[in-house]
C-alpha positions as CSV (number, residue, x, y, z in Angstrom):
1,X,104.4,116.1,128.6
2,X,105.8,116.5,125.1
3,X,106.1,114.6,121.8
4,X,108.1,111.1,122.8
5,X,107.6,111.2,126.3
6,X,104.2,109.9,128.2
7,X,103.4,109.7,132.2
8,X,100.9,107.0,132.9
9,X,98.4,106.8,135.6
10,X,98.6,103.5,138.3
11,X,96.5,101.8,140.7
12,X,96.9,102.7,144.3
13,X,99.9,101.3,146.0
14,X,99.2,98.4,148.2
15,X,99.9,99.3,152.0
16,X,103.1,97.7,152.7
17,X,105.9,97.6,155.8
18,X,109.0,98.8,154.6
19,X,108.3,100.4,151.1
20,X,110.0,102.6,148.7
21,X,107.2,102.6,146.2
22,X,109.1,101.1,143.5
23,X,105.9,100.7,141.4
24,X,105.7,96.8,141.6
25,X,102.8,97.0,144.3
26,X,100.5,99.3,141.8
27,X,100.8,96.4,139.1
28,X,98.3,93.8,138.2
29,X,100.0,91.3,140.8
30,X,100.8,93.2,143.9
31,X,101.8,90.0,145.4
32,X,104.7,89.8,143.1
33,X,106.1,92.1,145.9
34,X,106.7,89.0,148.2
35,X,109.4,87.6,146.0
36,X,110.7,91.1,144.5
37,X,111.5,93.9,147.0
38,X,114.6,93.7,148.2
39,X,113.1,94.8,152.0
40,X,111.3,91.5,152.3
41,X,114.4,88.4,151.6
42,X,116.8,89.8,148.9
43,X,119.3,86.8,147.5
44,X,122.1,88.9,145.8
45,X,124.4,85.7,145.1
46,X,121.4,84.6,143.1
47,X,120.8,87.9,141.4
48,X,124.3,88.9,140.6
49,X,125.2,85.2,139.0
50,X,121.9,85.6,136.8
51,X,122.5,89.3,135.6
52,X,126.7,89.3,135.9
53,X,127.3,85.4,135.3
54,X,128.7,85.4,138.9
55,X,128.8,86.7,142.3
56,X,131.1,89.4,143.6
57,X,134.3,87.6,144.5
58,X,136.1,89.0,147.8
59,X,139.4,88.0,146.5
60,X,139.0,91.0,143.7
61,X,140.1,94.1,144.9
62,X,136.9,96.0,145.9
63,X,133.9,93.7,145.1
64,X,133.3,93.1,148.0
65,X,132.0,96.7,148.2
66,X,130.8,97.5,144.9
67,X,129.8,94.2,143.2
68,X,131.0,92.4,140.6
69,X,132.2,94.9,137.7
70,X,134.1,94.5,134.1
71,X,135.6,98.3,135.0
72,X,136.0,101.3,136.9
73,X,136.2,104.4,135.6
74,X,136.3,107.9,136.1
75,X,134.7,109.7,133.2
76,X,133.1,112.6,131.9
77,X,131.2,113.5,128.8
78,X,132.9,116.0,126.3
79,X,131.2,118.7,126.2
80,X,129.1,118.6,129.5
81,X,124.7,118.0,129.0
82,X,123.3,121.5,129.5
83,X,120.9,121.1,132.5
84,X,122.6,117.4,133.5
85,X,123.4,116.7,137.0
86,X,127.1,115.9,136.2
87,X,128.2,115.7,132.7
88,X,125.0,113.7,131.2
89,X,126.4,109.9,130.9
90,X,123.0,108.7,132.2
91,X,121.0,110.3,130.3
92,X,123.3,110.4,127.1
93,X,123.8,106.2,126.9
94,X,119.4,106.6,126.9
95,X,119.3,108.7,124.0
96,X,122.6,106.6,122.3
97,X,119.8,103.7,122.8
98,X,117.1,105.1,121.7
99,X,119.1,106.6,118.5
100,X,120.2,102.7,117.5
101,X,117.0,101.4,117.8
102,X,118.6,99.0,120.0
103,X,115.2,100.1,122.6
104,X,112.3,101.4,121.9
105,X,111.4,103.1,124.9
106,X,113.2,104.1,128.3
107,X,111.6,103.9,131.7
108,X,113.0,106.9,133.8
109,X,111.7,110.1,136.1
110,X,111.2,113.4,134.8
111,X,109.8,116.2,136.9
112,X,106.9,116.6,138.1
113,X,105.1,119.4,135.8
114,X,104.2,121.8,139.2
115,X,107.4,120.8,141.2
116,X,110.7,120.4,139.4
117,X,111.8,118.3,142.2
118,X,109.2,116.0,142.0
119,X,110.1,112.7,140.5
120,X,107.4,111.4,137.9
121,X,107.6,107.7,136.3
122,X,107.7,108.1,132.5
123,X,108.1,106.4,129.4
124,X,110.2,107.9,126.7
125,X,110.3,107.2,122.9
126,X,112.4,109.4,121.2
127,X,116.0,110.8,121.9
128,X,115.5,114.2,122.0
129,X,112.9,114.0,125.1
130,X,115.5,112.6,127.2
131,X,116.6,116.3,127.7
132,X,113.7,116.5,129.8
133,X,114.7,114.3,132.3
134,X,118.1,115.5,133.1
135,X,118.9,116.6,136.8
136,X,118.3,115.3,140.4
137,X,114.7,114.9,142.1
138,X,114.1,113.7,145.3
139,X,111.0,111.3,146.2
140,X,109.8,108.1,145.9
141,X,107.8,107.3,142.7
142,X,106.5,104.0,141.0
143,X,109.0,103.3,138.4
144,X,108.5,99.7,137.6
145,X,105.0,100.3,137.1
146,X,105.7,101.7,134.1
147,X,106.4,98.0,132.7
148,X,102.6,97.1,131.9
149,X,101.6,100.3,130.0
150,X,105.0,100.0,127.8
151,X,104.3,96.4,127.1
152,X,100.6,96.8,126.5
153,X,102.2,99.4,124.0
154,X,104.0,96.7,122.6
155,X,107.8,97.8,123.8
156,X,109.9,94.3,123.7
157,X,113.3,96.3,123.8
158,X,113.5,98.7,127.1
159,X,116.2,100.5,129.0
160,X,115.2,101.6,132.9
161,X,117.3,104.0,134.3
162,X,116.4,103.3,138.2
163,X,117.7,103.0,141.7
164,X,118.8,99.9,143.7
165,X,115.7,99.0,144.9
166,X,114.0,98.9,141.5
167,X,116.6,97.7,140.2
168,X,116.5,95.0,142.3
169,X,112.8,94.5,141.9
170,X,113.0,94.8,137.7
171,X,115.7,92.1,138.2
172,X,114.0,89.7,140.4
173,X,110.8,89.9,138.2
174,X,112.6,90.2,134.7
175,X,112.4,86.5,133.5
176,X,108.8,86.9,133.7
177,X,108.3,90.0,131.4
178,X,109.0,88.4,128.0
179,X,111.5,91.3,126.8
180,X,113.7,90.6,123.7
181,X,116.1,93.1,125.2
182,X,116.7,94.7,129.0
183,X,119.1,97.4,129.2
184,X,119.9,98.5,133.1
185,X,121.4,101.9,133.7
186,X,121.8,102.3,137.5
187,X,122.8,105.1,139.6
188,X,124.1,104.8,143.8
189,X,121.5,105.9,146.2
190,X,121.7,106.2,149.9
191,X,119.0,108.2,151.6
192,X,115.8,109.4,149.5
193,X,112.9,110.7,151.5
194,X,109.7,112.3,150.4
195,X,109.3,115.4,147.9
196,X,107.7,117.4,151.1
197,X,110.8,116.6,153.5
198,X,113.1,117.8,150.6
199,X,111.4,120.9,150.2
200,X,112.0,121.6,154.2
201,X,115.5,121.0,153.6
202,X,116.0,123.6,151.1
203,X,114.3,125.8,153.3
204,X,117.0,125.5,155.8
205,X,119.7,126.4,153.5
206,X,118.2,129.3,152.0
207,X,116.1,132.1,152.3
208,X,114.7,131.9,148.6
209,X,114.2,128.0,148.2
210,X,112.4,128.1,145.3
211,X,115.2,129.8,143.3
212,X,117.5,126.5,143.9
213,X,117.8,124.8,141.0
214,X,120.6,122.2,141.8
215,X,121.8,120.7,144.9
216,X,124.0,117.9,144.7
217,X,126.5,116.2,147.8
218,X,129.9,116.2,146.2
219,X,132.6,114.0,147.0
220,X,134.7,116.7,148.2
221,X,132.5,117.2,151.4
222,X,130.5,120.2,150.3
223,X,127.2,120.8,149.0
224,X,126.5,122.6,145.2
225,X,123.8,124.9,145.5
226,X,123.0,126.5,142.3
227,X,120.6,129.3,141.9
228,X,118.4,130.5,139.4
229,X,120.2,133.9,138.9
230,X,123.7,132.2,138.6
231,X,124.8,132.3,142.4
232,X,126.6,129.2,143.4
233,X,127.0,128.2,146.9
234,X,129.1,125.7,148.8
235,X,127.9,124.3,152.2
236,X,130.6,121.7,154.0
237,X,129.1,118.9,155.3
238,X,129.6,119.8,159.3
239,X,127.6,122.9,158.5
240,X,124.5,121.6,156.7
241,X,121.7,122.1,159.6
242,X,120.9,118.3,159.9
243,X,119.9,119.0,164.0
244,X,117.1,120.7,162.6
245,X,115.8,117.6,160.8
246,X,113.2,115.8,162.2
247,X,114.9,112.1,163.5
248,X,112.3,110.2,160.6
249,X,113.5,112.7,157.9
250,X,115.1,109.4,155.9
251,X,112.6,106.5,156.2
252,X,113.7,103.0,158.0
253,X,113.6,102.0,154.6
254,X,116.4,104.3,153.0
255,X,118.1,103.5,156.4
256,X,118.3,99.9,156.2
257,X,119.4,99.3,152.5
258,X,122.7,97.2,151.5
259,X,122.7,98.7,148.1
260,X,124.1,101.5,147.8
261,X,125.7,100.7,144.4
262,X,123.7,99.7,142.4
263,X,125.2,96.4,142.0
264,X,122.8,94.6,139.6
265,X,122.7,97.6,137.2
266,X,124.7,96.4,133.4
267,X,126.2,99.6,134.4
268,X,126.2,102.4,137.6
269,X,127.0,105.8,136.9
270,X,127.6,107.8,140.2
271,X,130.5,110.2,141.7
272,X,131.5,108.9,145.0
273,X,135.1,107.7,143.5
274,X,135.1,110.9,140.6
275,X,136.9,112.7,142.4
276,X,134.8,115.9,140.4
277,X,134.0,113.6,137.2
278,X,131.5,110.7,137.4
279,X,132.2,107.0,138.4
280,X,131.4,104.4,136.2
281,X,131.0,100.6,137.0
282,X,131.2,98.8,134.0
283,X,129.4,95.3,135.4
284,X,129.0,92.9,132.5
285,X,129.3,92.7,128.9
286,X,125.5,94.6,128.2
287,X,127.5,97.6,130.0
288,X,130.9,97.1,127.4
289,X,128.2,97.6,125.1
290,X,126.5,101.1,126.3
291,X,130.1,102.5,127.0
292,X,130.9,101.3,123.5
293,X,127.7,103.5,122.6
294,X,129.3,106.7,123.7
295,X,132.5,106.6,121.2
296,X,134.8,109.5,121.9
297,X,132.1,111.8,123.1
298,X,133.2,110.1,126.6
299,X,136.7,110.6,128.1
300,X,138.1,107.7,130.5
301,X,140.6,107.5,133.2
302,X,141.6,105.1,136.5
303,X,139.9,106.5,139.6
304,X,141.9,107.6,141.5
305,X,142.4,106.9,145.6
306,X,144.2,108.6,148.8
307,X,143.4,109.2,152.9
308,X,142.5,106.4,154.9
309,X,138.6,105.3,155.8
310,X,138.6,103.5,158.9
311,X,138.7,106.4,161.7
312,X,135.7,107.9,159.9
313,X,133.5,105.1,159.7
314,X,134.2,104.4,163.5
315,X,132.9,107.8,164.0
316,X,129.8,107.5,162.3
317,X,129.2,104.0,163.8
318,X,129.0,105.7,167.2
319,X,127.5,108.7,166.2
320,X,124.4,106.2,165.0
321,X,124.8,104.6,167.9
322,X,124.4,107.8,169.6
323,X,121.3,109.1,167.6
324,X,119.1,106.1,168.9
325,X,117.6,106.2,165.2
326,X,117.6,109.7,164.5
327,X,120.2,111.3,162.2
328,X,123.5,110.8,163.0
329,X,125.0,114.0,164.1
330,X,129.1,114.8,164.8
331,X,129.5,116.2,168.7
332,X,132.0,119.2,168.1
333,X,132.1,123.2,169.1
334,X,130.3,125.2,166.7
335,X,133.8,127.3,165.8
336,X,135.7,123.6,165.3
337,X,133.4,122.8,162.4
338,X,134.6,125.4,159.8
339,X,138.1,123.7,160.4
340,X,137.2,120.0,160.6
341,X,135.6,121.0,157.4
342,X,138.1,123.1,155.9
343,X,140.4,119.3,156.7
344,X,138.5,116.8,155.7
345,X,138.9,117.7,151.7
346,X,142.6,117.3,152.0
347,X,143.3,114.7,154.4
348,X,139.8,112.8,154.5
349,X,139.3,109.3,152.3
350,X,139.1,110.7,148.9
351,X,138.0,108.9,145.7
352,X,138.0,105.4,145.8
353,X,138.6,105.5,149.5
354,X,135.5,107.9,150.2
355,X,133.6,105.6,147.9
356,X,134.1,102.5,150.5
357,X,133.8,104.6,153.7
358,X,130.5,105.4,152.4
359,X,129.5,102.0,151.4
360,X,130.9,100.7,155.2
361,X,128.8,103.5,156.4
362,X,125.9,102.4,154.7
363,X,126.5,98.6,156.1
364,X,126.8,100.0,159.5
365,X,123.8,102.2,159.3
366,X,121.4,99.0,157.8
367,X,122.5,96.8,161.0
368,X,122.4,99.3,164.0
369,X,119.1,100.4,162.5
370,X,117.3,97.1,161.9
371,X,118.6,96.4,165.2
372,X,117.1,98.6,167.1
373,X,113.6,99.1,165.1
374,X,113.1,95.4,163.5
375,X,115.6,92.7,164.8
376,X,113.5,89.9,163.3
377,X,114.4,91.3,159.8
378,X,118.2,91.0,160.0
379,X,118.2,87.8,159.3
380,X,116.8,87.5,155.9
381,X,117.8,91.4,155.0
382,X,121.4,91.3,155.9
383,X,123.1,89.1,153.1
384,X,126.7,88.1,153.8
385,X,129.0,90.4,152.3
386,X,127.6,93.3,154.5
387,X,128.7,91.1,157.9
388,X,132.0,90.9,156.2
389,X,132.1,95.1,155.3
390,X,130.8,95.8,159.1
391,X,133.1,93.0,161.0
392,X,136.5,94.9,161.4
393,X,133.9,97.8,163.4
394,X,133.3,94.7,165.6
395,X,129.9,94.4,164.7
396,X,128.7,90.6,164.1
397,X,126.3,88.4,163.2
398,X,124.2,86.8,166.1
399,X,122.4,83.7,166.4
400,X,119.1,86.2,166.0
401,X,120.5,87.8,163.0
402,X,121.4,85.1,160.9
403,X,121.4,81.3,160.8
404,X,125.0,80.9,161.4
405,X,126.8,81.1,164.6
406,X,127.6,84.1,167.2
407,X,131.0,85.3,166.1
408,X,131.5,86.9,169.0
């Protein structure tokens, strides 16, 4: 793959239930996945305290639906990464890391050599390959098997730039690993689903789907098409053919997560509360220090907020309701979309405010799912601070779903 950047081959992942194949089954102890994935019994008190010194606290204004954090911040590298998703923060602190010395090697995906949206685990040693990793892919890939060939390699200092449920994984297993230094750079997920469903969906939004080269879902409602001859393209929301998905198209697993923000990263780096720059939570003091790294190449401001949340969420609760476990789709005339779209940019939850509808969404979603498909699960998958996001929708916990009481 180039000088300073090196994709290792893994075992076989070990069949499992609900799986994202974060890499920890294809390691020497596939049992560690018992005490590590965060589909099994996830503990984020327990996790947060050990990575953040303490829990997320309800009485600060909006931990309760990010996680704890330091600060928030909308932000933006100066100049832009040519070839990054956004501006190039992730990517950007991984080379600022790799420059210091401060790691020797960062765990991340690059593309796949045959399918530039392919994500492939690799491990990088030198700053200048991190240009090759810049972008979006969409897919599930090992990550965290990467940790035994880059500490048979002898790497004691590591950065992993991963999603929640690595991230949640790496953390639950990281006393074990014998690092002299972690570094976590996380970003938000919400529904991943395999390389070959993604490449359906760009064939429904365009006759040429293999000269896309960027698609991101922007804050504003839309969707950034970018094409290899220069076209752009903007798609609302209400218009993207999502009836034309097949109901499984995001896996029970994707479905069913409570993280959306990457909550035990040192630092998330997302867009959902931009506002058109990038969102950074700033968790604990390791992320002070890789903001620190990016000097006055990085420019800083207070997100912003405006709109109100709560009638949109109550529509997406019933539309989920409604789908019976397929995707949730809006009931509205074909020549009412182009206006409901044209609307919700200006008078829809906007910046911070999008960023909770989305993670109440995401709480709703995880309990009418698990459910329907696996009530016996709610209890130990459902922590607490989810029942408090979904209870003004009127959803609540049940003697089946948790240990405590019925609230209703």
């Amino acid at each position: 793959m180039g000088e300073g950047i090196a994709a290792p081959a893994f075992r076989e992942a070990a069949p499992r239930g609900l799986c994202t194949d974060c890499g920890v089954s294809r390691m020497e102890n596939p049992k560690a996945c018992g005490t590590a994935c965060q589909f099994i019994k996830p503990h984020y008190p327990r996790l947060e305290t050990a990575v953040h010194g303490r829990a997320r606290d309800p009485s600060r204004p909006d931990e309760l639906h990010f996680g704890p954090f330091r600060q928030m911040l909308r932000a933006s590298l100066k100049p832009p990464q040519p070839g990054a998703q956004w501006t190039g923060i992730t990517t950007r602190l991984a080379e600022k890391l790799l420059e210091a010395g401060a790691v020797t090697a960062v765990l991340t995906m690059a593309p796949d050599p045959d399918d530039k949206w392919k994500p492939v685990p690799v491990l990088v040693t030198k700053p200048e390959a991190m240009a090759a990793c810049r972008g979006m892919r969409m897919g599930y890939a090992p990550l965290l098997a990467l940790l035994e060939p880059a500490a048979a390699a002898g790497h004691k200092r590591i950065a992993v730039i991963g999603i929640p449920c690595q991230v949640y994984a790496l953390r639950a297993l990281e006393a074990q690993l014998g690092l002299d230094a972690l570094y976590v750079i996380g970003t938000p997920c919400s529904d991943n689903t395999t390389t070959e469903n993604f490449h359906r969906f760009l064939e429904l939004l365009s006759d040429a789907p293999e000269t896309i080269t960027y698609l991101e879902f922007r804050a504003d409602y839309h969707v950034e098409l970018r094409f290899a001859d220069g076209r752009k393209r903007e798609i609302p929301f209400l218009q993207l053919p999502i009836s034309q998905l097949p109901s499984d198209f995001f896996p029970l697993t994707c479905r069913s997560c409570v993280d959306y923000t990457n909550v035990l990263a040192d630092i998330t780096v997302g867009y959902m509360g931009g506002q058109g720059e990038q969102w950074l939570l700033v968790r604990n003091e390791r992320g002070e220090e890789l903001l620190r790294l990016l000097g006055d190449e990085i420019t800083t401001a207070a997100p912003g907020t405006a709109g109100k949340r709560a009638s949109a969420v109550k529509g997406f609760l019933e539309n989920t309701r409604r789908a019976a476990g397929g995707l949730p789709l809006r009931r509205m005339p074909d020549w009412l979309r182009p206006i409901i779209g044209w609307l919700m940019p200006r008078i829809g939850p906007r910046g911070l405010e999008f960023a909770r509808a989305r993670v109440e969404m995401k709480a709703v979603e995880s309990v009418l799912h698990l459910e329907r498909a696996e009530p016996a699960k709610m209890r130990n998958m459902i922590p607490d601070h989810v029942w408090a996001l979904v209870a003004p929708y009127g959803l609540k916990k049940t003697p089946e779903s948790s240990d405590q009481p019925s609230a209703r």
